[in-house]
PQR file with spaces between the fields and no chain letter, atoms N, CA, C, O and H, PARSE charges and radii, in Angstrom:
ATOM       1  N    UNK     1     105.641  108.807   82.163 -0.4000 1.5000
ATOM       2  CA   UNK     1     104.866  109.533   83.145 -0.0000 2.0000
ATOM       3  C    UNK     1     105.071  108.889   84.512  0.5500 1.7000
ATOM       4  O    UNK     1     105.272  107.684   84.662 -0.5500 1.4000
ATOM       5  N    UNK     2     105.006  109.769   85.482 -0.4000 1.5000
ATOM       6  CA   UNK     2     105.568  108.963   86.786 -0.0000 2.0000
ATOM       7  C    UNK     2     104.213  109.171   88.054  0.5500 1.7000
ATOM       8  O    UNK     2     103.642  110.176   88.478 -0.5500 1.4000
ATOM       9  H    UNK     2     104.843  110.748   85.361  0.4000 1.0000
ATOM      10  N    UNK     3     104.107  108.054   88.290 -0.4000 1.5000
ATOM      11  CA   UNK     3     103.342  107.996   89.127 -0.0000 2.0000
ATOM      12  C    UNK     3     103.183  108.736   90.887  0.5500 1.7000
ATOM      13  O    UNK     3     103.914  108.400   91.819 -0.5500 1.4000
ATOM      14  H    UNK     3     104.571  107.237   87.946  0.4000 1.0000
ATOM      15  N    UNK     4     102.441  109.418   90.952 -0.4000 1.5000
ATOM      16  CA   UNK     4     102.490  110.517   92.702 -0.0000 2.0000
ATOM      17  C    UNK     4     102.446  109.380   93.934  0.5500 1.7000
ATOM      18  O    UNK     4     101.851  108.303   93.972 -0.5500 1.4000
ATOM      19  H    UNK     4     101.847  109.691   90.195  0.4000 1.0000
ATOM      20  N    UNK     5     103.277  110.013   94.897 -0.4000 1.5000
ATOM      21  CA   UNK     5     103.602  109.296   96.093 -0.0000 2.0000
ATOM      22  C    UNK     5     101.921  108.632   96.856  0.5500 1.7000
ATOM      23  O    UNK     5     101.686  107.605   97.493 -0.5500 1.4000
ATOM      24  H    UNK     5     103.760  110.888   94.866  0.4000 1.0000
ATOM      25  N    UNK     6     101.056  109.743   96.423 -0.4000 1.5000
ATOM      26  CA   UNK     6     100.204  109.510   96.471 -0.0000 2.0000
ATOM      27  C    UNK     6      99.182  108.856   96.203  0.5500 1.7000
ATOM      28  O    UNK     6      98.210  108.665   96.934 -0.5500 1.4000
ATOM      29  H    UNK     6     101.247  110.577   95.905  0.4000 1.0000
ATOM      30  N    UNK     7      99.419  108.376   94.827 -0.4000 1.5000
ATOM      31  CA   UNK     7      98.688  107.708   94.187 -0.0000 2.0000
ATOM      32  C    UNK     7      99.048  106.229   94.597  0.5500 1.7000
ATOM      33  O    UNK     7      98.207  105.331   94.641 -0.5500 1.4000
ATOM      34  H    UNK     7     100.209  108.531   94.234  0.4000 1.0000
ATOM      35  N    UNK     8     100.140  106.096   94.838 -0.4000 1.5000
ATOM      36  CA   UNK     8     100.629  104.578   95.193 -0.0000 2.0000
ATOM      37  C    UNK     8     100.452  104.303   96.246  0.5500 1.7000
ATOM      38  O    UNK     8     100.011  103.172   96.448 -0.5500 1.4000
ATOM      39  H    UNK     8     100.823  106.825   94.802  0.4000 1.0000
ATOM      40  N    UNK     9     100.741  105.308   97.550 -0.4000 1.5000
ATOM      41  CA   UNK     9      99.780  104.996   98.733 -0.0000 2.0000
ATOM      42  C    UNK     9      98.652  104.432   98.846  0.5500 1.7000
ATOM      43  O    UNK     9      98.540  103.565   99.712 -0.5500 1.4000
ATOM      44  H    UNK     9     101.100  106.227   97.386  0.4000 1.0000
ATOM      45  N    UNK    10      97.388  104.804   97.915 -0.4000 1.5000
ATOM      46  CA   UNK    10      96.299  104.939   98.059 -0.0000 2.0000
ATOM      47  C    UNK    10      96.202  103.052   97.444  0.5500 1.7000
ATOM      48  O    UNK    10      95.886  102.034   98.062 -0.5500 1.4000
ATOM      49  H    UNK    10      97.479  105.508   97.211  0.4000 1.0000
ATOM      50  N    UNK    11      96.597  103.247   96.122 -0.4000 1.5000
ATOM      51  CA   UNK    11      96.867  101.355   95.645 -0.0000 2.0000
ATOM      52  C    UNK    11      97.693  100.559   96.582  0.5500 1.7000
ATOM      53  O    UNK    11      97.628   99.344   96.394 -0.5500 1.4000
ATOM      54  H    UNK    11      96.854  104.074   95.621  0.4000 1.0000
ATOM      55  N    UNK    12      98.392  100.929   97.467 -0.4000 1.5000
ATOM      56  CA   UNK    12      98.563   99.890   98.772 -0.0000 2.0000
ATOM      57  C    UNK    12      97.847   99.783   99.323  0.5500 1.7000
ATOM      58  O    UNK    12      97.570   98.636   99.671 -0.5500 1.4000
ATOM      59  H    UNK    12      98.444  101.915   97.620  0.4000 1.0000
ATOM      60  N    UNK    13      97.049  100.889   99.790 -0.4000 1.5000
ATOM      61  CA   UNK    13      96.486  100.780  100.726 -0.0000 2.0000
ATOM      62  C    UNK    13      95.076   99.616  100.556  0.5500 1.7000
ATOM      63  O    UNK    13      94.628   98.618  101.121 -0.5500 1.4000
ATOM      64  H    UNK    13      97.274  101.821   99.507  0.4000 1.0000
ATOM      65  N    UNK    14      94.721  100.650   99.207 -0.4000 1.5000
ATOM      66  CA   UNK    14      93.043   99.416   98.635 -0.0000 2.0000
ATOM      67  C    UNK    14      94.137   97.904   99.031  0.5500 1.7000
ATOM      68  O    UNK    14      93.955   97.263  100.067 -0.5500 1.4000
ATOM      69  H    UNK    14      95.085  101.461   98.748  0.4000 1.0000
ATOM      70  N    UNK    15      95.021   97.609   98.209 -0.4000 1.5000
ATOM      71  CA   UNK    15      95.516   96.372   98.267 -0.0000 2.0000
ATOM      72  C    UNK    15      95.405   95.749   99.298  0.5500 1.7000
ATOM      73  O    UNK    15      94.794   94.684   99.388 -0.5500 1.4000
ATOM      74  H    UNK    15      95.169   98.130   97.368  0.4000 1.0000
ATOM      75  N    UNK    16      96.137   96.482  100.468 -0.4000 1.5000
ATOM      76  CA   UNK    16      95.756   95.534  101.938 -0.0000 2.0000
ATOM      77  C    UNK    16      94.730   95.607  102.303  0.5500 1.7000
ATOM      78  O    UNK    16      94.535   94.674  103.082 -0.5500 1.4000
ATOM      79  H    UNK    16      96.634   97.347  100.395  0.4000 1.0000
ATOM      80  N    UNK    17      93.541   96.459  102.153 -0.4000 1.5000
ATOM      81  CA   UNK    17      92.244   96.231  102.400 -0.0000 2.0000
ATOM      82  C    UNK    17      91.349   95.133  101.889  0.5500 1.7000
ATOM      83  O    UNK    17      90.374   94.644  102.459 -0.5500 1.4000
ATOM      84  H    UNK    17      93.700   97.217  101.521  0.4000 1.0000
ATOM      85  N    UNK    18      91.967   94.767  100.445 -0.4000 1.5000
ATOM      86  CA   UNK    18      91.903   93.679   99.584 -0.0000 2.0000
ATOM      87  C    UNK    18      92.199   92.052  100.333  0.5500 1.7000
ATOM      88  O    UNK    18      91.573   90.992  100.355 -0.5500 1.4000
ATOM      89  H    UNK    18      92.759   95.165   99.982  0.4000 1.0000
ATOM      90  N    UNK    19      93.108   92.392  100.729 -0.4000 1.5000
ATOM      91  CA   UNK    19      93.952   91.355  101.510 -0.0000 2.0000
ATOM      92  C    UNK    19      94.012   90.845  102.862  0.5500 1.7000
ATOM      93  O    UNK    19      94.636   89.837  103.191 -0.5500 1.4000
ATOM      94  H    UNK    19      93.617   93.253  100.712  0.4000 1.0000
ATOM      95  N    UNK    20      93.380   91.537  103.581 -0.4000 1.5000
ATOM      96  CA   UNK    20      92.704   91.477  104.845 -0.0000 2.0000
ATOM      97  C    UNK    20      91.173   91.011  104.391  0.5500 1.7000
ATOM      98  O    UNK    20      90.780   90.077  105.090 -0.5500 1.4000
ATOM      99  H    UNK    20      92.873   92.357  103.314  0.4000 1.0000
ATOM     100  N    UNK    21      90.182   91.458  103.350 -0.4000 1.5000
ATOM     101  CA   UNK    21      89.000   90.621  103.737 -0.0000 2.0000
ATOM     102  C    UNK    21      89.470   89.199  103.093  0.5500 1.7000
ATOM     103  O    UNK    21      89.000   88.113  103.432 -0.5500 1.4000
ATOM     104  H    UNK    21      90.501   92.217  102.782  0.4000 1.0000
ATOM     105  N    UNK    22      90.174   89.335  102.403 -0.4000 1.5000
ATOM     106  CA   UNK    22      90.835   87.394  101.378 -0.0000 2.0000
ATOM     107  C    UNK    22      91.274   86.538  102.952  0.5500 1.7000
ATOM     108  O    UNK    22      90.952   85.366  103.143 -0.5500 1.4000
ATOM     109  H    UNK    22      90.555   90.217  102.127  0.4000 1.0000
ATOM     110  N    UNK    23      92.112   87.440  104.062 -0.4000 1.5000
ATOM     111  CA   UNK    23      92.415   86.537  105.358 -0.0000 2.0000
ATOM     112  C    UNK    23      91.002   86.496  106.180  0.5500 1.7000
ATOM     113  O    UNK    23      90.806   85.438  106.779 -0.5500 1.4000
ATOM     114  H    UNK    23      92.374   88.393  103.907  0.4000 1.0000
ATOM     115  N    UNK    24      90.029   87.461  106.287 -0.4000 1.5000
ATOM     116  CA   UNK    24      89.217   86.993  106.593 -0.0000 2.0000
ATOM     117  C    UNK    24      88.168   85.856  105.788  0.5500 1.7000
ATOM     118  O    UNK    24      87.899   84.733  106.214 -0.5500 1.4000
ATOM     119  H    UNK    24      90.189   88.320  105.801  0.4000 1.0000
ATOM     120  N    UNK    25      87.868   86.224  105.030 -0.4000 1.5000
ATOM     121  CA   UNK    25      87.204   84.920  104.501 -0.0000 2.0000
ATOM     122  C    UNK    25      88.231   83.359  104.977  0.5500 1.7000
ATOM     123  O    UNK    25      87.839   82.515  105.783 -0.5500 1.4000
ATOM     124  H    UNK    25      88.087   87.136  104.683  0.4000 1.0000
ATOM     125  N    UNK    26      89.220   83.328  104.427 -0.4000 1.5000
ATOM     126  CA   UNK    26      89.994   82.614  105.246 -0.0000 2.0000
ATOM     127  C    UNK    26      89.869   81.829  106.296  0.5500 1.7000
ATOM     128  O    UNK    26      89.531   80.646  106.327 -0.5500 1.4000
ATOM     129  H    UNK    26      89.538   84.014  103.772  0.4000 1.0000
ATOM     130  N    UNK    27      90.236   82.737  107.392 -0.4000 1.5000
ATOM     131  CA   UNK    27      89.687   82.231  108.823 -0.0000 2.0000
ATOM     132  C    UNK    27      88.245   82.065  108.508  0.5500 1.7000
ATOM     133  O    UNK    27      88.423   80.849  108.578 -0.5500 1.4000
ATOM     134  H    UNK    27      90.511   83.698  107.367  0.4000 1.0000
ATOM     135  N    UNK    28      87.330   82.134  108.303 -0.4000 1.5000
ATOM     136  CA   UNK    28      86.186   82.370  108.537 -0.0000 2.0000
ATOM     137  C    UNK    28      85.688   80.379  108.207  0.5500 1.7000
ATOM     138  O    UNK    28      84.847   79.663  108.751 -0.5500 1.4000
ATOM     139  H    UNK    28      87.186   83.122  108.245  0.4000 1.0000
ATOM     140  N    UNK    29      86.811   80.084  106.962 -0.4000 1.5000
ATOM     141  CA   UNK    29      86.726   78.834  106.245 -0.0000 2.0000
ATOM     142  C    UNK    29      87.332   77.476  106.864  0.5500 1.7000
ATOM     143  O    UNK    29      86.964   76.305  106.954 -0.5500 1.4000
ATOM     144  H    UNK    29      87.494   80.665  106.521  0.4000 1.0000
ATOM     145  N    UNK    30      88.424   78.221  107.234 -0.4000 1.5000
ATOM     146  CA   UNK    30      89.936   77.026  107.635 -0.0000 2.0000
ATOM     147  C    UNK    30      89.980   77.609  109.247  0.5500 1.7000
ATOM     148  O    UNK    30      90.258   76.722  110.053 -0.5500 1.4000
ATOM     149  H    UNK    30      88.723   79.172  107.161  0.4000 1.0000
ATOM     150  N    UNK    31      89.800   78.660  109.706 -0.4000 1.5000
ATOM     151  CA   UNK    31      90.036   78.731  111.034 -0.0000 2.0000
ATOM     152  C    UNK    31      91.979   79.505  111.016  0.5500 1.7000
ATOM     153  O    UNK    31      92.624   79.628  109.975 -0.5500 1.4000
ATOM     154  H    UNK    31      89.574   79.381  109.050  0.4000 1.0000
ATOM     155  N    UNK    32      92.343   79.776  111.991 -0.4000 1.5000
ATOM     156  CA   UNK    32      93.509   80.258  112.171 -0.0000 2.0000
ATOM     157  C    UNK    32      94.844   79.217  111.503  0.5500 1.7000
ATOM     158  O    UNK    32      94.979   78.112  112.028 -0.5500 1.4000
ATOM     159  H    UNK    32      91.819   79.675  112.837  0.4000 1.0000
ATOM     160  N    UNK    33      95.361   79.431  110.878 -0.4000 1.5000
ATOM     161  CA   UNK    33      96.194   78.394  109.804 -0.0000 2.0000
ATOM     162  C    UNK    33      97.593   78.900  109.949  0.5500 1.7000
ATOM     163  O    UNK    33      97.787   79.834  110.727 -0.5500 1.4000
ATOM     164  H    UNK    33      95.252   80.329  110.451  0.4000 1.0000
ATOM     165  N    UNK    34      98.601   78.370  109.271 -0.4000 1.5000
ATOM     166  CA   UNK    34      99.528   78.664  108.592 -0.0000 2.0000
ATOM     167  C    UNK    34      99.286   80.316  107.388  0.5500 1.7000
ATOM     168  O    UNK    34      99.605   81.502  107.476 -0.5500 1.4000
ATOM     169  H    UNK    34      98.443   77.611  108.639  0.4000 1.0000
ATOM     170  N    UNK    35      98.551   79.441  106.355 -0.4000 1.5000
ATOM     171  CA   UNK    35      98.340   80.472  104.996 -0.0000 2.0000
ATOM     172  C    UNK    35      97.363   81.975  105.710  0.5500 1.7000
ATOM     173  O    UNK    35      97.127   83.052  105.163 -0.5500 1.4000
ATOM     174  H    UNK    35      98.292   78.478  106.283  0.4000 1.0000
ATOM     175  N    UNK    36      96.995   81.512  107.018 -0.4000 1.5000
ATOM     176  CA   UNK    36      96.336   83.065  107.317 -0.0000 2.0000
ATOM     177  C    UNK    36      96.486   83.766  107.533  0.5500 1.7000
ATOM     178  O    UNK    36      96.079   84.868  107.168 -0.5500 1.4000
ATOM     179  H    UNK    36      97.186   80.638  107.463  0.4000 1.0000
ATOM     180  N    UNK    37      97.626   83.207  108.744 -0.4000 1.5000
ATOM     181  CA   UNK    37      98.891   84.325  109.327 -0.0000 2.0000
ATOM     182  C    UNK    37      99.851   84.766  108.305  0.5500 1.7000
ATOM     183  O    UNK    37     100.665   85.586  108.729 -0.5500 1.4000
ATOM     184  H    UNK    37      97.957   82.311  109.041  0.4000 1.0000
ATOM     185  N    UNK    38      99.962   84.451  107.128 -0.4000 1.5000
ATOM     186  CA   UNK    38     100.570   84.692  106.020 -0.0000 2.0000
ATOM     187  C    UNK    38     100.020   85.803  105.105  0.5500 1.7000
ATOM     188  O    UNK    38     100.561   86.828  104.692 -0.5500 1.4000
ATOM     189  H    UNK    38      99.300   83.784  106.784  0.4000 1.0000
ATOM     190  N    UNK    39      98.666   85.250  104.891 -0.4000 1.5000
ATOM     191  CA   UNK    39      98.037   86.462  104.306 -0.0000 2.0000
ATOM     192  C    UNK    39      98.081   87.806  104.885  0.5500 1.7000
ATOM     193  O    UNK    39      98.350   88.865  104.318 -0.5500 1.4000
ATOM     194  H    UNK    39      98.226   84.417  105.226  0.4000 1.0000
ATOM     195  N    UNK    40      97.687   87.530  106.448 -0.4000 1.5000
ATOM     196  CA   UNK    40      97.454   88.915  107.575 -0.0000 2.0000
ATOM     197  C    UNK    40      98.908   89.881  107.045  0.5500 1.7000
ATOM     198  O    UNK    40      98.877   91.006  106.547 -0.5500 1.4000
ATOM     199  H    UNK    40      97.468   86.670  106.909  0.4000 1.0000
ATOM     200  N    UNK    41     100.455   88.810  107.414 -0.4000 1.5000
ATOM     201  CA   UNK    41     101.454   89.456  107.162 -0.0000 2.0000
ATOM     202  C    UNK    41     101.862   90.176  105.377  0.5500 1.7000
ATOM     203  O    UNK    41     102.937   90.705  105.094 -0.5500 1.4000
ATOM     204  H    UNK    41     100.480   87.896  107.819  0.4000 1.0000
ATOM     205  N    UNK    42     101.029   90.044  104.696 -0.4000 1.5000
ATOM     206  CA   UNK    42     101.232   90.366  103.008 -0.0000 2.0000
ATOM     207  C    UNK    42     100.278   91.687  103.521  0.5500 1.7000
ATOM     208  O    UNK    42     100.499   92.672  102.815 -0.5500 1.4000
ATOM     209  H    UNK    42     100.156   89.614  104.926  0.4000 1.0000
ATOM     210  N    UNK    43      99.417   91.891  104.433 -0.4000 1.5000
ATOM     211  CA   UNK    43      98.433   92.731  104.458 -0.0000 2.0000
ATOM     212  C    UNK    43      99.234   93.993  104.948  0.5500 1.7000
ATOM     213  O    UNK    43      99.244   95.186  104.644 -0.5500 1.4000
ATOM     214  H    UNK    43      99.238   91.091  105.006  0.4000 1.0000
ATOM     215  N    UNK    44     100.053   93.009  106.046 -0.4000 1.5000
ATOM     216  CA   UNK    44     100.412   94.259  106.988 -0.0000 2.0000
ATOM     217  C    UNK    44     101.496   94.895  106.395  0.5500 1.7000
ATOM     218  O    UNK    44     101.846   96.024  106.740 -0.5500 1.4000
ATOM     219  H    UNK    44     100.045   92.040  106.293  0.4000 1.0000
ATOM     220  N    UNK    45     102.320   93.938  105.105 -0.4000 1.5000
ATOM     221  CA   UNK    45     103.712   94.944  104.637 -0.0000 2.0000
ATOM     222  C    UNK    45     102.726   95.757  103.737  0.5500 1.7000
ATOM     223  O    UNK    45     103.177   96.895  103.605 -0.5500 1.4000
ATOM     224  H    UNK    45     102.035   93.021  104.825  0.4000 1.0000
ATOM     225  N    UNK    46     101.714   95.616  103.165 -0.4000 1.5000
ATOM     226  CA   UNK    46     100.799   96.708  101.894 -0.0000 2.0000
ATOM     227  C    UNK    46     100.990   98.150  102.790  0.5500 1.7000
ATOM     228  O    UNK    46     101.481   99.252  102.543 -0.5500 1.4000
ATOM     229  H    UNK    46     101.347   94.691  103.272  0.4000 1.0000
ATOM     230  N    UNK    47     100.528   97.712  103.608 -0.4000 1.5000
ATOM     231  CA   UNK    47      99.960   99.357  105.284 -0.0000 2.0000
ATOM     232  C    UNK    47     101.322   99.616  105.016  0.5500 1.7000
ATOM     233  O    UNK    47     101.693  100.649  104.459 -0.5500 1.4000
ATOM     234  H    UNK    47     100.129   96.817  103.808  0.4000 1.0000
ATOM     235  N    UNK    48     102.157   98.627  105.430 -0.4000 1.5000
ATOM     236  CA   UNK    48     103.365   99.571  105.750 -0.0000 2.0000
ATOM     237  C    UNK    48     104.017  100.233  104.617  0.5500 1.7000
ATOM     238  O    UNK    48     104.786  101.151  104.901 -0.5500 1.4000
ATOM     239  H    UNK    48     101.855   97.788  105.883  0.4000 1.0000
ATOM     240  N    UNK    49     103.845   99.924  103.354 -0.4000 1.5000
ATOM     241  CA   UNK    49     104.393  100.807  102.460 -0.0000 2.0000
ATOM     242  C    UNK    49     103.613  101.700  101.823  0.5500 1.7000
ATOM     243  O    UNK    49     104.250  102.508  101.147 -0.5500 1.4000
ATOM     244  H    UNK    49     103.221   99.177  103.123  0.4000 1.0000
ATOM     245  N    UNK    50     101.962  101.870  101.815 -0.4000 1.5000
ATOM     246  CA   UNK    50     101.765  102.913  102.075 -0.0000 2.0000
ATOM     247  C    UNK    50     101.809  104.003  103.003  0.5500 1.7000
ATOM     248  O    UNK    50     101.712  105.175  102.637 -0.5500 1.4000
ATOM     249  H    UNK    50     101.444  101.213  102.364  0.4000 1.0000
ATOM     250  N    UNK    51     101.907  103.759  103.820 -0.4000 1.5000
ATOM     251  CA   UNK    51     102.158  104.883  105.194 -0.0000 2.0000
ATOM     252  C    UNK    51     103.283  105.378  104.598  0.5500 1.7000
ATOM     253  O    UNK    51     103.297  106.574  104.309 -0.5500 1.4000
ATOM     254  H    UNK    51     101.985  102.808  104.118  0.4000 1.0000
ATOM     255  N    UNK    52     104.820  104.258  104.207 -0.4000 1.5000
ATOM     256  CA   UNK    52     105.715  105.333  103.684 -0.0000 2.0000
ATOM     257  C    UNK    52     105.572  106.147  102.821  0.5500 1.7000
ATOM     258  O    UNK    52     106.114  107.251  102.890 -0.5500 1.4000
ATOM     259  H    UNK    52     104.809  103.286  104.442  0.4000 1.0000
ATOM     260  N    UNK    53     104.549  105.651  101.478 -0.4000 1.5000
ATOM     261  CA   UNK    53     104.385  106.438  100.730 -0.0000 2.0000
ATOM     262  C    UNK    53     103.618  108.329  101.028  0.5500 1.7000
ATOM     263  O    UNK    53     103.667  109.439  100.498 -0.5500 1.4000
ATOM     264  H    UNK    53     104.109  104.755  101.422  0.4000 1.0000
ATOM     265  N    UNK    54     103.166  107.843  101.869 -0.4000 1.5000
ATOM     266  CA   UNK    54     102.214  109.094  102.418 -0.0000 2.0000
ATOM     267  C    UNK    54     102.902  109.868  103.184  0.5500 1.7000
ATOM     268  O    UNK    54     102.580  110.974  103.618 -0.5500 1.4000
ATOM     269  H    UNK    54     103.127  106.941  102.299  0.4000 1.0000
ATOM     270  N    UNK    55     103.999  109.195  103.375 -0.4000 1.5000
ATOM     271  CA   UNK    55     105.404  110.220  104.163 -0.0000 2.0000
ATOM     272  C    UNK    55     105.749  110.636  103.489  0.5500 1.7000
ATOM     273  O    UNK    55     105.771  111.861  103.601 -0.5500 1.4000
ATOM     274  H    UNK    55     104.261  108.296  103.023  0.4000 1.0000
ATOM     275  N    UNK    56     106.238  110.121  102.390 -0.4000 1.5000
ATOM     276  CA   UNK    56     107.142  110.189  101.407 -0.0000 2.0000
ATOM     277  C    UNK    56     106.547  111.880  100.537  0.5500 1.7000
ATOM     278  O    UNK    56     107.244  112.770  100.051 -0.5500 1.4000
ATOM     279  H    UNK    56     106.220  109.125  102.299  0.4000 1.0000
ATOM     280  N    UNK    57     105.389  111.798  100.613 -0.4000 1.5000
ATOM     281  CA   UNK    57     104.840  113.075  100.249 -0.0000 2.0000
ATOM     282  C    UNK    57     104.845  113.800  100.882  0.5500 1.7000
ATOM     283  O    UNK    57     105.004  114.967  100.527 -0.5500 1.4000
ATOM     284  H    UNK    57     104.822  111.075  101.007  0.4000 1.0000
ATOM     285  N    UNK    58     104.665  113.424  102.155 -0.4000 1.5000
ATOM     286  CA   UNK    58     104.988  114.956  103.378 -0.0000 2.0000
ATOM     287  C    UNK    58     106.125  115.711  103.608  0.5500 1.7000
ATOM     288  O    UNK    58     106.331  116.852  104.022 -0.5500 1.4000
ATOM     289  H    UNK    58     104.535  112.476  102.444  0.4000 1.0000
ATOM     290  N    UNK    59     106.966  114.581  103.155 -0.4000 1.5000
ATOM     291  CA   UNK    59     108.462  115.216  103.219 -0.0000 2.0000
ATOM     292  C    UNK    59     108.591  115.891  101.716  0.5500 1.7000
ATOM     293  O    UNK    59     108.872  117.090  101.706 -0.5500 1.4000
ATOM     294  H    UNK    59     106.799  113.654  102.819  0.4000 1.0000
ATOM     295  N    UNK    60     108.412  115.229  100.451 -0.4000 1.5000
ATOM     296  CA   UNK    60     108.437  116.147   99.576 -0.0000 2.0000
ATOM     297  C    UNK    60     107.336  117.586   99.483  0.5500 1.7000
ATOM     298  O    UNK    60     107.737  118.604   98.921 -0.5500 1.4000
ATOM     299  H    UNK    60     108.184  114.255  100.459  0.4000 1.0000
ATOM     300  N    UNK    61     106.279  117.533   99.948 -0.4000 1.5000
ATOM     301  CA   UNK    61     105.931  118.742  100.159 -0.0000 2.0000
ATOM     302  C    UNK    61     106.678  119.926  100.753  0.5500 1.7000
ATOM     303  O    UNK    61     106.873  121.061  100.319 -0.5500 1.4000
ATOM     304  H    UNK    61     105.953  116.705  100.405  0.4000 1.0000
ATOM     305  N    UNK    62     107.133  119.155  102.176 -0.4000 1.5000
ATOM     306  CA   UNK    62     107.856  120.116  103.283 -0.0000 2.0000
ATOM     307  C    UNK    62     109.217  120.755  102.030  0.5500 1.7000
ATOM     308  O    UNK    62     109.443  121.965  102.015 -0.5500 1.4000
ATOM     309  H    UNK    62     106.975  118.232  102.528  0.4000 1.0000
ATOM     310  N    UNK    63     109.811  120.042  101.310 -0.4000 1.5000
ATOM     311  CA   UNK    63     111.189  120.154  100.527 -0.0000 2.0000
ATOM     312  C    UNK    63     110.735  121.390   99.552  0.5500 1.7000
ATOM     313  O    UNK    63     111.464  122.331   99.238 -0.5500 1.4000
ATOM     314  H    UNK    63     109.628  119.059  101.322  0.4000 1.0000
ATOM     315  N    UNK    64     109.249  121.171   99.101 -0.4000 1.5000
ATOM     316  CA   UNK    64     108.933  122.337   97.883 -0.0000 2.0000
ATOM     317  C    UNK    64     108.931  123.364   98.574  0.5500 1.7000
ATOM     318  O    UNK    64     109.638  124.308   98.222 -0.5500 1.4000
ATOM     319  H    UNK    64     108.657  120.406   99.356  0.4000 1.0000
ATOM     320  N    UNK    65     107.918  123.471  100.057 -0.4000 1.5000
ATOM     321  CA   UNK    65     107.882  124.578  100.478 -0.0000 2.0000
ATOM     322  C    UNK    65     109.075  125.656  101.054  0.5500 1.7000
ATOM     323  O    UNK    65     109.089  126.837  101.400 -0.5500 1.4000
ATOM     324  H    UNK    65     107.344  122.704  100.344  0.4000 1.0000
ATOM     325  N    UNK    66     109.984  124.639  100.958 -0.4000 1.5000
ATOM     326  CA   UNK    66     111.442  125.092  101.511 -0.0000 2.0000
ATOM     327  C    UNK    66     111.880  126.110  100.494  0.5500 1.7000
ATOM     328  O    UNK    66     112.425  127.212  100.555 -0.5500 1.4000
ATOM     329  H    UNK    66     109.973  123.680  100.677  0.4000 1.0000
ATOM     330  N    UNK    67     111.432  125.317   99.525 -0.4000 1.5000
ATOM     331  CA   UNK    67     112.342  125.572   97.744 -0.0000 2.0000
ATOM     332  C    UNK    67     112.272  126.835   97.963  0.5500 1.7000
ATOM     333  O    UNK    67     113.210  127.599   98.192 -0.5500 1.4000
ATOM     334  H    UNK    67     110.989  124.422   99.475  0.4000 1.0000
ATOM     335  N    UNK    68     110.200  127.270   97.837 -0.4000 1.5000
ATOM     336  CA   UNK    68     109.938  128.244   97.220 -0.0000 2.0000
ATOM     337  C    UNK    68     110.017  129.579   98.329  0.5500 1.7000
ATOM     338  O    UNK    68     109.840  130.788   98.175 -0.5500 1.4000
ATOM     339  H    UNK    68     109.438  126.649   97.651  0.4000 1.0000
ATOM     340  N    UNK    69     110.268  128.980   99.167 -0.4000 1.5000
ATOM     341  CA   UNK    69     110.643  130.139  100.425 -0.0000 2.0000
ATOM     342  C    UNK    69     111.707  130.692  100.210  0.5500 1.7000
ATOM     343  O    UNK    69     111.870  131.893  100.426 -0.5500 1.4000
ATOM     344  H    UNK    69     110.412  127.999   99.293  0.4000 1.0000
ATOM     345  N    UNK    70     112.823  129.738   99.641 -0.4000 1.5000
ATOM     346  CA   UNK    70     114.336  130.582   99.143 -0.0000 2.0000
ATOM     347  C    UNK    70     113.908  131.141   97.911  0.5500 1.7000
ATOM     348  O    UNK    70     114.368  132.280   97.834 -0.5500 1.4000
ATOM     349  H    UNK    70     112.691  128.763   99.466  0.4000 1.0000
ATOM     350  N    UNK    71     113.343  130.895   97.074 -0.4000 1.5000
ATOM     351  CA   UNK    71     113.730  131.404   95.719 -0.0000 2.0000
ATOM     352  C    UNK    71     112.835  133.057   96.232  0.5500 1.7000
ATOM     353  O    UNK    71     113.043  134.038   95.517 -0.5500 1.4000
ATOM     354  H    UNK    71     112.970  129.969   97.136  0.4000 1.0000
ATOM     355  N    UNK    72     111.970  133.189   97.366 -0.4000 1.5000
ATOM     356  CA   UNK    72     111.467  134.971   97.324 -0.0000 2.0000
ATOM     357  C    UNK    72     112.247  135.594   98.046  0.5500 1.7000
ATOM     358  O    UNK    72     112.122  136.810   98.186 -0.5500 1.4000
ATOM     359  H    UNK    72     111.801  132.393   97.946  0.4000 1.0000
């Protein structure tokens, strides 16, 4: 069974939301660090591959609607 572009967006996305309050607590503990700016950046590739994913559906939508426009 294969998982929707969508659905994996949405689990990146929780993920970096996940991962952004773990850098905040963080800073909040140690102050601006090494491991924080590290965490921030694990946060920010999560965003960025959901956003693709959420493209990734816009464009396959746009592709169905194409489909079914030729096949009438």
């Amino acid at each position: 069974m294969r998982i929707s572009p969508t659905t994996m967006a949405f689990m990146y996305f929780f993920l970096g939301v996940l991962v952004v309050f773990i850098a905040i607590q963080k800073v909040n503990q140690t102050g601006w660090d090494f491991w924080a700016y590290l965490i921030i950046g694990f946060a920010a590739f999560d965003f960025m591959i959901a956003y693709r994913f959420f493209r990734i559906r816009r464009v396959i939508k746009q592709i169905e609607k194409q489909q079914n426009k030729h096949k009438k």
